[in-house]
C-alpha positions, 0 to 999 in steps of 0.5 A: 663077856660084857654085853654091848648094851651094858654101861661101864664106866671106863674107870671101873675095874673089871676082871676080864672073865666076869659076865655083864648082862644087858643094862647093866650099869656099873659106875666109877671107882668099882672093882669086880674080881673074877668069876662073876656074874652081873644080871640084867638090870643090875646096878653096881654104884660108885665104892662096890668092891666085888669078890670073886665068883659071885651072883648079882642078880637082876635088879640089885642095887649095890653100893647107894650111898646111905639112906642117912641124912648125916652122910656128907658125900664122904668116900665110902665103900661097899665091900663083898667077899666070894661066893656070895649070892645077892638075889633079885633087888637087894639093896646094899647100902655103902658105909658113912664116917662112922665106919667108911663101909658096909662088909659082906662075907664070903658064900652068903646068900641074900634072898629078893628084896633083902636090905642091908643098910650102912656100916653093916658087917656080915660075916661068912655064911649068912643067910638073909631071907626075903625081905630081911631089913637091917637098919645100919651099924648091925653086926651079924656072925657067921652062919647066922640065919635071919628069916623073911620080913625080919627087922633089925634095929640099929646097932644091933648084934647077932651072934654066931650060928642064931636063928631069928624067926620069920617076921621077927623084930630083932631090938636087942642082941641075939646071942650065939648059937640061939634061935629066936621067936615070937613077939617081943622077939625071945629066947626060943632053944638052942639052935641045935639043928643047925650046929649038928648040920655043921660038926658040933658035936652032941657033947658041944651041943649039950654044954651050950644049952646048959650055959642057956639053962643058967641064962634063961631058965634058972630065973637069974638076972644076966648078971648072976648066970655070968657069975655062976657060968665063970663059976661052974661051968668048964671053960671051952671056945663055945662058952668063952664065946657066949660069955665075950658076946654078952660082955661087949653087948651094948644093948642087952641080950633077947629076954626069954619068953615069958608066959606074961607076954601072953598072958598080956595078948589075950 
């Protein structure tokens, strides 16, 4: 299953049914389970771990070292779950000390040109469209959705099942469950189209926009919605979520928009 004009090192390790187009490289020290396909011109570096059944299409570059000039040559690694879809020229940066790797998940799909920088982690089910640029040490959960020629600043989260608008400039975290738009990048509505695509109930969807209301809405300052949320809102996992995600943010949640902003551009 590998083609004759394809290079791999002897040490990689290569399950015997995954597909190697022609010039492919794959270096040392990689490992590629079963069920996947390399395209053309593909180039696999030293520390990709591969999981089952995915899609390296032509042009990728996985597992550089970082574009981080703190990185010493240290032993780091790329590490990619199942069925995930890597499109035409994404680049995949490997991990630095920080965290010795950058995680991808399981059934992700991202789209051409797509960069993910080092110590990244990637939940399950998220989409990068084309061109989305994450810098290193950014925190994505699953069923995120981040739109085309979107940037995201270092360090950044991106909670569970949020939407960032195409061309959006992600600077601080993004809360679960949001969509979010416009310039500086805010709080737009509840991502509502998507949690009905996956099972949320309208009872479940409810709940979570009225946390957003209290939020966003109600001009409280973050620290009393939280206060009124504990208070008065019914506790449920969609709830404890958005209170956990708000707690552990290091660099502050998305502002809503306010017309001020516009107000500013005219």
């Amino acid at each position: 299953m590998i083609q004759p004009l394809a290079y791999v090192h002897p040490q990689a390790i290569v399950a015997n049914n995954v597909i190697i187009d022609p010039f492919v490289t794959i270096e040392k020290n990689v490992e590629i389970e079963e069920g996947t396909w390399i395209g053309h011109h593909a180039t696999i570096m030293e520390g990709a771990r591969i999981g089952k059944n995915c899609r390296v299409f032509p042009g990728a570059v996985i597992s550089a070292i970082p574009q981080d000039l703190k990185f010493d040559g240290e032993e780091t690694t790329v590490h990619i779950g199942n069925n995930t879809t890597i499109r035409e020229f994404v680049t995949v940066n490997r991990g630095t000390k920080a965290s010795y790797k950058t995680v991808i998940g399981n059934n992700c799909l991202l789209m051409a040109y797509v960069h993910v920088a080092h110590d990244c982690v990637i939940g399950n089910n998220v989409i990068l469209a084309n061109a989305a640029t994450l810098a290193g040490h950014i925190e994505i959960h699953d069923w995120a959705i981040v739109g085309g020629l979107a940037a995201v600043h270092q360090f950044v989260k991106i909670g569970a099942h949020s939407m960032i608008s195409g061309g959006g400039m992600a600077r601080k975290d993004i809360p679960p469950y949001t969509k979010a738009a416009r310039e500086p990048l805010s709080y737009v509505g509840v991502n509502s189209i998507g949690l009905r695509r996956r099972g949320f109930t309208t009872e479940q969807i409810n709940h979570i926009q009225e946390i957003y209301r209290i939020i966003y809405l109600k001009n409280y300052n973050v620290s009393q919605a939280i206060s009124i949320i504990e208070a008065d809102v019914p506790a449920t996992p969609e709830r404890d979520e958005i209170l956990s995600f708000i707690a552990t943010s290091t660099r502050g949640i998305m502002k809503g928009y306010s017309s001020l902003y516009s107000n500013n551009r005219d």
